[in-house]
N, CA, C and O atoms as CSV, one atom per row, in Angstrom:
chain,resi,resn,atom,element,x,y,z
A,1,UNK,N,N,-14.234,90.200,7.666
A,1,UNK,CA,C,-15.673,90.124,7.818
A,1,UNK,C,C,-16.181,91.513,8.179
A,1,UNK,O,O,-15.420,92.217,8.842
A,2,UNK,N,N,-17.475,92.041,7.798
A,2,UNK,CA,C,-17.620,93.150,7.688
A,2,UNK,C,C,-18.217,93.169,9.144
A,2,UNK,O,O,-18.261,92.125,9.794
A,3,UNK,N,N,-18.677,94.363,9.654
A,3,UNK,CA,C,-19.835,94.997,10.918
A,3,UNK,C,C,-21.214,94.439,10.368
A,3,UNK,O,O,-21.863,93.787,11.186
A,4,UNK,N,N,-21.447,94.507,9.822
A,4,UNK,CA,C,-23.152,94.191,9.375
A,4,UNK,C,C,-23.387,92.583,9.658
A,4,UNK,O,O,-24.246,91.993,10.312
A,5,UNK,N,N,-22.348,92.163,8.951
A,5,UNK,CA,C,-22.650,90.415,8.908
A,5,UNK,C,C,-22.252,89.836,10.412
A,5,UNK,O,O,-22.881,88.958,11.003
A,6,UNK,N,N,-21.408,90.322,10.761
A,6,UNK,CA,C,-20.722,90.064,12.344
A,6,UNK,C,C,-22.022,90.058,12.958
A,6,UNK,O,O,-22.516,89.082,13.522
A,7,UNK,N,N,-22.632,91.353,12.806
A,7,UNK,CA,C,-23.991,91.490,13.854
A,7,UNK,C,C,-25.102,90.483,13.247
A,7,UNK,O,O,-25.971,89.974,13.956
A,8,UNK,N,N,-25.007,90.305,12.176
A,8,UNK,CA,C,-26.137,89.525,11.437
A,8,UNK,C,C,-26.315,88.333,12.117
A,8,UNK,O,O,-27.391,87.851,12.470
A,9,UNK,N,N,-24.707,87.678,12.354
A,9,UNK,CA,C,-24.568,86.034,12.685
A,9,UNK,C,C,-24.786,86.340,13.991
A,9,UNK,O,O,-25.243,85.264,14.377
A,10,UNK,N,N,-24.778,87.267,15.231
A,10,UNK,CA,C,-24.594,87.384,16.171
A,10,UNK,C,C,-26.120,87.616,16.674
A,10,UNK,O,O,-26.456,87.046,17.712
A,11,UNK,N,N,-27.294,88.630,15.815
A,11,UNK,CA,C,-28.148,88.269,16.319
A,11,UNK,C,C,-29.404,86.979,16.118
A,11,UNK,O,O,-30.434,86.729,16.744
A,12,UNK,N,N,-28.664,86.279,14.805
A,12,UNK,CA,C,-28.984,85.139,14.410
A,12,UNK,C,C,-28.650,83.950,15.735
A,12,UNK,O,O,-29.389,82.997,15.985
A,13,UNK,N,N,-27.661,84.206,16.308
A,13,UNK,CA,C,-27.095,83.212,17.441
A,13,UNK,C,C,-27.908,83.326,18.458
A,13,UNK,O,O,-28.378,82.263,18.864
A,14,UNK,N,N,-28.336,84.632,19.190
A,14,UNK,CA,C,-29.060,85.141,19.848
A,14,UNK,C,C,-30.403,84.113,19.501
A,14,UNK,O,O,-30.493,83.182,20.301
A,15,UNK,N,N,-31.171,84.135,18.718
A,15,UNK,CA,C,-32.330,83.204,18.280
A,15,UNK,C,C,-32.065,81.968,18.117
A,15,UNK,O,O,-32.759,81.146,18.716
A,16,UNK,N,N,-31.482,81.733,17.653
A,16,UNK,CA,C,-31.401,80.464,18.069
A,16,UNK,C,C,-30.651,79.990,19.383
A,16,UNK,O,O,-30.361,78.803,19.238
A,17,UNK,N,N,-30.252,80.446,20.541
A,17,UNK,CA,C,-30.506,80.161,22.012
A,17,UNK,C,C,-31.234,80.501,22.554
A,17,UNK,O,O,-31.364,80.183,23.736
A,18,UNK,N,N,-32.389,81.654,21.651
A,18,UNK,CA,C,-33.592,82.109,22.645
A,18,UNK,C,C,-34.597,81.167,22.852
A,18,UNK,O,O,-35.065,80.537,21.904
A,19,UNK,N,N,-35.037,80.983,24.190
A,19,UNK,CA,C,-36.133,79.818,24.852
A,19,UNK,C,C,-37.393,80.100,24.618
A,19,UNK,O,O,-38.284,79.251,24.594
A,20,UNK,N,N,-37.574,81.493,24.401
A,20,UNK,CA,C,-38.910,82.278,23.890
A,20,UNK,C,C,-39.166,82.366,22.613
A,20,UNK,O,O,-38.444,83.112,21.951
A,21,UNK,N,N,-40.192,81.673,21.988
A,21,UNK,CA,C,-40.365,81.946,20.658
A,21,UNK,C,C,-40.572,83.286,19.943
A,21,UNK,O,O,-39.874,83.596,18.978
A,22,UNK,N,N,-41.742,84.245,20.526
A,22,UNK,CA,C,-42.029,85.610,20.432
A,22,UNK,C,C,-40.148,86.261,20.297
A,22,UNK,O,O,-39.669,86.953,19.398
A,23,UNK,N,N,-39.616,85.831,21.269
A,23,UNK,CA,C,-38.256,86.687,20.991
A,23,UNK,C,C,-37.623,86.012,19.885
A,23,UNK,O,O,-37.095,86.875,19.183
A,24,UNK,N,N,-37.452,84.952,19.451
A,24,UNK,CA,C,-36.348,84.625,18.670
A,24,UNK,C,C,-37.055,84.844,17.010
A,24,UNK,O,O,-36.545,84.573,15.923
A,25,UNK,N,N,-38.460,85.457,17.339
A,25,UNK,CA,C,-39.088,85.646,15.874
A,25,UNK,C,C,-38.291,87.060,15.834
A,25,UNK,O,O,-37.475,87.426,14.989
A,26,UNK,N,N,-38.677,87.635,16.788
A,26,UNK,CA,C,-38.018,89.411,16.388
A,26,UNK,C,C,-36.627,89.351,16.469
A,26,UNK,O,O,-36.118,90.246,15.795
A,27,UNK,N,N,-35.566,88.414,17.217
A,27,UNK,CA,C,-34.416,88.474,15.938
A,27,UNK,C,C,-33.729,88.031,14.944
A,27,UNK,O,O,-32.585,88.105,14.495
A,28,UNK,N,N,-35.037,87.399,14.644
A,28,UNK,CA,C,-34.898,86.773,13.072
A,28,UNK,C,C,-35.293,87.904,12.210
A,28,UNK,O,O,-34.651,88.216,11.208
A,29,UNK,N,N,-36.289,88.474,12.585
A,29,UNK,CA,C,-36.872,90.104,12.252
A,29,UNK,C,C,-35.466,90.982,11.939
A,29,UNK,O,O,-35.040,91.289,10.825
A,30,UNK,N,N,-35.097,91.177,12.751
A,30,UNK,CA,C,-33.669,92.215,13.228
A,30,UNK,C,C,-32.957,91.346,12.064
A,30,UNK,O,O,-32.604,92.036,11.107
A,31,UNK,N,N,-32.709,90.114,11.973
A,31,UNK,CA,C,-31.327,89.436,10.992
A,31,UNK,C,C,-31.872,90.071,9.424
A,31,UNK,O,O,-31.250,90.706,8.572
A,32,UNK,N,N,-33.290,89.598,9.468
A,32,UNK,CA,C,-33.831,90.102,7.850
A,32,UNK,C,C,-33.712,91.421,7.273
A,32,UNK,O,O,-33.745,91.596,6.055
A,33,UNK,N,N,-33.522,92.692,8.417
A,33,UNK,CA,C,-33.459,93.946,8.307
A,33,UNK,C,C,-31.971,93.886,7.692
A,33,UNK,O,O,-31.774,94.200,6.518
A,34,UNK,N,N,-30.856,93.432,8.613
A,34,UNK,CA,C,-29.710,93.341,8.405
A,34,UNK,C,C,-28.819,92.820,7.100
A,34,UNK,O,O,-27.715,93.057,6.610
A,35,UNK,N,N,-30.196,91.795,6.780
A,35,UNK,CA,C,-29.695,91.155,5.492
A,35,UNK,C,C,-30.333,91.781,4.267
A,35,UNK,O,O,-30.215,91.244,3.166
A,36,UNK,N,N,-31.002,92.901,4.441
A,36,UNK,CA,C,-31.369,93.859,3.626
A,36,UNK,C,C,-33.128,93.432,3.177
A,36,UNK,O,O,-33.694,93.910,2.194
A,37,UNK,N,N,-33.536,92.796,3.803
A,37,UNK,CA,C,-35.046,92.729,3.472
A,37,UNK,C,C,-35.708,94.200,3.808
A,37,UNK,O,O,-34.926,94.968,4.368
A,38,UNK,N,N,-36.795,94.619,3.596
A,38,UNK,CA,C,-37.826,95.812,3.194
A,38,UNK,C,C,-38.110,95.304,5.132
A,38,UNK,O,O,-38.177,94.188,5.649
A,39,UNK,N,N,-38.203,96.597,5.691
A,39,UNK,CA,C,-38.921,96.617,6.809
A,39,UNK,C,C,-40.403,95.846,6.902
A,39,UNK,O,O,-40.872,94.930,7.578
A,40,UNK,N,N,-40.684,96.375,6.269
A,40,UNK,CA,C,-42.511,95.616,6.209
A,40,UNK,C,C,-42.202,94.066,6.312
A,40,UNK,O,O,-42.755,93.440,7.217
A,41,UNK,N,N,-41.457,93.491,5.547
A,41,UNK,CA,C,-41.612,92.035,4.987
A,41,UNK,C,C,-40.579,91.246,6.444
A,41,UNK,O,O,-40.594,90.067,6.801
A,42,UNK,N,N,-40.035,92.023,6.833
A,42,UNK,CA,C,-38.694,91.923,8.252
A,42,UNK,C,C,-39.898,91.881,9.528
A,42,UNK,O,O,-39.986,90.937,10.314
A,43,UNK,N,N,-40.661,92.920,9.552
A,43,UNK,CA,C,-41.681,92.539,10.706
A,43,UNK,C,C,-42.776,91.850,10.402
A,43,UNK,O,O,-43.528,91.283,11.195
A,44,UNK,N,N,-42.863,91.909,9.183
A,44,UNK,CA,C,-44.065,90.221,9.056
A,44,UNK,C,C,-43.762,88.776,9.356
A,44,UNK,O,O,-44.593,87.977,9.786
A,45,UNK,N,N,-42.320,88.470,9.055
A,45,UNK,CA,C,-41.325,87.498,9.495
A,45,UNK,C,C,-41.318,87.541,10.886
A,45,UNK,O,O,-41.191,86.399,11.328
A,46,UNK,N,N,-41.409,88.467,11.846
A,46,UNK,CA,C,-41.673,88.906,13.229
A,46,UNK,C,C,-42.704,88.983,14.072
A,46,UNK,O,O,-42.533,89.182,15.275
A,47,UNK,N,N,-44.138,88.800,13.405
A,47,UNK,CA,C,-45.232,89.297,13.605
A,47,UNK,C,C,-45.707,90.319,14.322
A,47,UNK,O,O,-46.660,90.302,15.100
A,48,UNK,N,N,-44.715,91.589,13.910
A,48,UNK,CA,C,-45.396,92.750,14.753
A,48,UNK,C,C,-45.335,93.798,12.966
A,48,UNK,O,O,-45.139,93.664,11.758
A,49,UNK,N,N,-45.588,94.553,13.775
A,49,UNK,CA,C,-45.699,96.087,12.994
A,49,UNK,C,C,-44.184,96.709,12.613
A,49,UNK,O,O,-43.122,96.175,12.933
A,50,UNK,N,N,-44.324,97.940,11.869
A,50,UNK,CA,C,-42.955,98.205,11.392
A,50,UNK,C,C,-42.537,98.969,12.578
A,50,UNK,O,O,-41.557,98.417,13.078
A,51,UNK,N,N,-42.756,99.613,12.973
A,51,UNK,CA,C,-43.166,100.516,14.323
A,51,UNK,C,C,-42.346,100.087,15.873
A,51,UNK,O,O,-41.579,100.587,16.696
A,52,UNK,N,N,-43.019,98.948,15.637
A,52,UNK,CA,C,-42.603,97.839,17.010
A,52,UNK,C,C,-40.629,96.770,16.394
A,52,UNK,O,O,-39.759,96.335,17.149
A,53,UNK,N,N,-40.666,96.743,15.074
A,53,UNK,CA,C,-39.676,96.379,15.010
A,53,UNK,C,C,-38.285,97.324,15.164
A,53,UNK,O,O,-37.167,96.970,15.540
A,54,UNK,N,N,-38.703,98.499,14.786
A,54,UNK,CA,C,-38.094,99.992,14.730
A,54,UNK,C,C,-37.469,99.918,16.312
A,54,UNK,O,O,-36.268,100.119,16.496
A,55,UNK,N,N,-38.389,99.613,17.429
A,55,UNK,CA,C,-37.949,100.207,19.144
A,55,UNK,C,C,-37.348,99.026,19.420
A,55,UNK,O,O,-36.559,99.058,20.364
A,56,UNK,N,N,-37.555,97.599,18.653
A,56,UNK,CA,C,-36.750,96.226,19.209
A,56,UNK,C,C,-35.532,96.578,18.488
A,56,UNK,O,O,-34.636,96.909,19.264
A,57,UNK,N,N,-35.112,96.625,16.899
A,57,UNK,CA,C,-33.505,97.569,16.892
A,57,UNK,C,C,-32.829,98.525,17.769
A,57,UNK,O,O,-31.720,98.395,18.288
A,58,UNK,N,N,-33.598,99.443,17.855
A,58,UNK,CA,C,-33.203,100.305,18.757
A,58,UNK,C,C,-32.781,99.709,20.157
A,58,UNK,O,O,-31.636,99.817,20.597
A,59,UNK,N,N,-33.901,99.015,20.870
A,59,UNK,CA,C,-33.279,98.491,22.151
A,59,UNK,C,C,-32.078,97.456,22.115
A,59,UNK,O,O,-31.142,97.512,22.913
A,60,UNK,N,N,-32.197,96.491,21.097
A,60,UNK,CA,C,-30.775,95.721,20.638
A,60,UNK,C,C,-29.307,96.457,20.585
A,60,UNK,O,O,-28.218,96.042,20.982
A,61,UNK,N,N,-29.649,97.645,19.978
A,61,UNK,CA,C,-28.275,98.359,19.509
A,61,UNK,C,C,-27.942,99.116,20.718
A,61,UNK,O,O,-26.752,99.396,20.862
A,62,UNK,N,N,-28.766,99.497,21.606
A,62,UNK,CA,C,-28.511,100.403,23.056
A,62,UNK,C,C,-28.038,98.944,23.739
A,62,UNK,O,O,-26.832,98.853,23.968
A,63,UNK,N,N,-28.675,98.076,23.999
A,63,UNK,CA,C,-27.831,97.173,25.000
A,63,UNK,C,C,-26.730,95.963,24.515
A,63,UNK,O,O,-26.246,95.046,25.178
A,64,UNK,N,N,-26.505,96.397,22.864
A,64,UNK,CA,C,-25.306,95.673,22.530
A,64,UNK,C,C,-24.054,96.675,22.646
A,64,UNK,O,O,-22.880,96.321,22.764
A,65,UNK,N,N,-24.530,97.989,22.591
A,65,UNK,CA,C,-23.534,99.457,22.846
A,65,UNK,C,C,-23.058,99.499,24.244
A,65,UNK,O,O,-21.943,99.873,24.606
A,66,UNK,N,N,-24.003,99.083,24.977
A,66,UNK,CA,C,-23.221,98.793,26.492
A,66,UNK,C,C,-22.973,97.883,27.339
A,66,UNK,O,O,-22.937,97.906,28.569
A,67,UNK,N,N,-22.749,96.811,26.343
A,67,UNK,CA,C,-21.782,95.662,26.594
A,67,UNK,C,C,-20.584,95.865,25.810
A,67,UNK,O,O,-19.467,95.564,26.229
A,68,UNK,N,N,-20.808,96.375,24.673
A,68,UNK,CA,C,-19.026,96.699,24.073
A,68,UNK,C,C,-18.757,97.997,23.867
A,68,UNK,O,O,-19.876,98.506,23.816
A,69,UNK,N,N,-17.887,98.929,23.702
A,69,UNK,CA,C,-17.355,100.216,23.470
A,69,UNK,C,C,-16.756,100.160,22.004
A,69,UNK,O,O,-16.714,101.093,21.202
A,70,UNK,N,N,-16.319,98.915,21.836
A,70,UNK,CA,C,-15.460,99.005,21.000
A,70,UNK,C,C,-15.177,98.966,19.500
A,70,UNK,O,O,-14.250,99.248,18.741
A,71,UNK,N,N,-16.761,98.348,19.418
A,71,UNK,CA,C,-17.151,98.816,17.731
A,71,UNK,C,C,-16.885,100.388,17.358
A,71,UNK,O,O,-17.082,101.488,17.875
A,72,UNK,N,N,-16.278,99.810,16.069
A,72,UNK,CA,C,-16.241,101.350,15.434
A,72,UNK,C,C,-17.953,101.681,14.652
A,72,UNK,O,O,-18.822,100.822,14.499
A,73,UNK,N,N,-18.068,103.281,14.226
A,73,UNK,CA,C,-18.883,103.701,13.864
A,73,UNK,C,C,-18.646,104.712,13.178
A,73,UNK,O,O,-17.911,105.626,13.553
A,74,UNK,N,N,-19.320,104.663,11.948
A,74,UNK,CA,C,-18.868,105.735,10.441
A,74,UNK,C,C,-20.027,106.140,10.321
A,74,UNK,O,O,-21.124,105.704,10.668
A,75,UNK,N,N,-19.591,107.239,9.664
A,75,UNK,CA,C,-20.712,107.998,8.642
A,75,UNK,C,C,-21.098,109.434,9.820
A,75,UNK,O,O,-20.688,109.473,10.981
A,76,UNK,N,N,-21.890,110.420,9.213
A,76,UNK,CA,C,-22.246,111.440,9.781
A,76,UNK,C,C,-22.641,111.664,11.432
A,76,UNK,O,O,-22.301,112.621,12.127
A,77,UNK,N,N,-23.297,110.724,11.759
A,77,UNK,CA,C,-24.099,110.203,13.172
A,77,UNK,C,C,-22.864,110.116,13.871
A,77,UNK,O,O,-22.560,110.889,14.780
A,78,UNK,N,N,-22.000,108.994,13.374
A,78,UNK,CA,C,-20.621,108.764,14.290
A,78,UNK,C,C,-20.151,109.540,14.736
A,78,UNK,O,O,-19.925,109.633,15.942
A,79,UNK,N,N,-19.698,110.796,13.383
A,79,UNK,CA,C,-18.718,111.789,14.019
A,79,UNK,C,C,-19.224,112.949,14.780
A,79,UNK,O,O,-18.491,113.776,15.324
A,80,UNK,N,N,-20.955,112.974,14.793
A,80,UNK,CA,C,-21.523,113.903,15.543
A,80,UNK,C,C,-21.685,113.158,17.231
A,80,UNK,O,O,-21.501,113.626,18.355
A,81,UNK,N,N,-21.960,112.293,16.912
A,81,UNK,CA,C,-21.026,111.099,18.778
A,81,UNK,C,C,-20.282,111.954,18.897
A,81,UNK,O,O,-20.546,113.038,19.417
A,82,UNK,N,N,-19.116,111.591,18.392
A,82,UNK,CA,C,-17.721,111.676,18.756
A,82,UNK,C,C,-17.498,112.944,19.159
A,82,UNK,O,O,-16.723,113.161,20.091
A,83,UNK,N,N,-18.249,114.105,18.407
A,83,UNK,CA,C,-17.488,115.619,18.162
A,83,UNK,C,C,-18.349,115.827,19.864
A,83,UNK,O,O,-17.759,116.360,20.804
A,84,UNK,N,N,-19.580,115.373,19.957
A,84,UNK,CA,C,-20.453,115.542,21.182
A,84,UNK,C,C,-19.505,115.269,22.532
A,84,UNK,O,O,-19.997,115.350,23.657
């Protein structure tokens, strides 16, 4: 199973135990990004802006990064982590 889909089902799980509706729209938002939908059409599914879905990834991936270490990470960004 790949990294993408792992996180896909994982923040799909996330929504559906979320008690808050507003939250479990934005990570249904976050799953649609993941599953390759167009940003625009990912935060309309969300009802915010592209903008606002942009800092809810971002905050997802900072506090799923420090609950685990242990995902790997490729591509250019990674190895400028790493070399850092």
């Amino acid at each position: 199973m790949g990294q993408a889909i792992a996180v896909t089902r994982e923040v799909r799980q996330l929504a559906k135990r979320a008690k808050d509706v507003a939250q479990a729209r934005r990570l249904l938002a976050m799953a649609a990004v993941l599953d390759g939908a167009s940003r625009r059409d990912a935060a309309k599914v969300g009802g915010m802006d592209r903008q606002t879905l942009r800092d809810w990834v971002i905050r997802f991936q900072r506090e799923r990064a420090g609950r685990s270490r242990q995902h790997s990470f490729t591509g250019r960004a990674a190895q400028a982590r790493q070399q850092a």
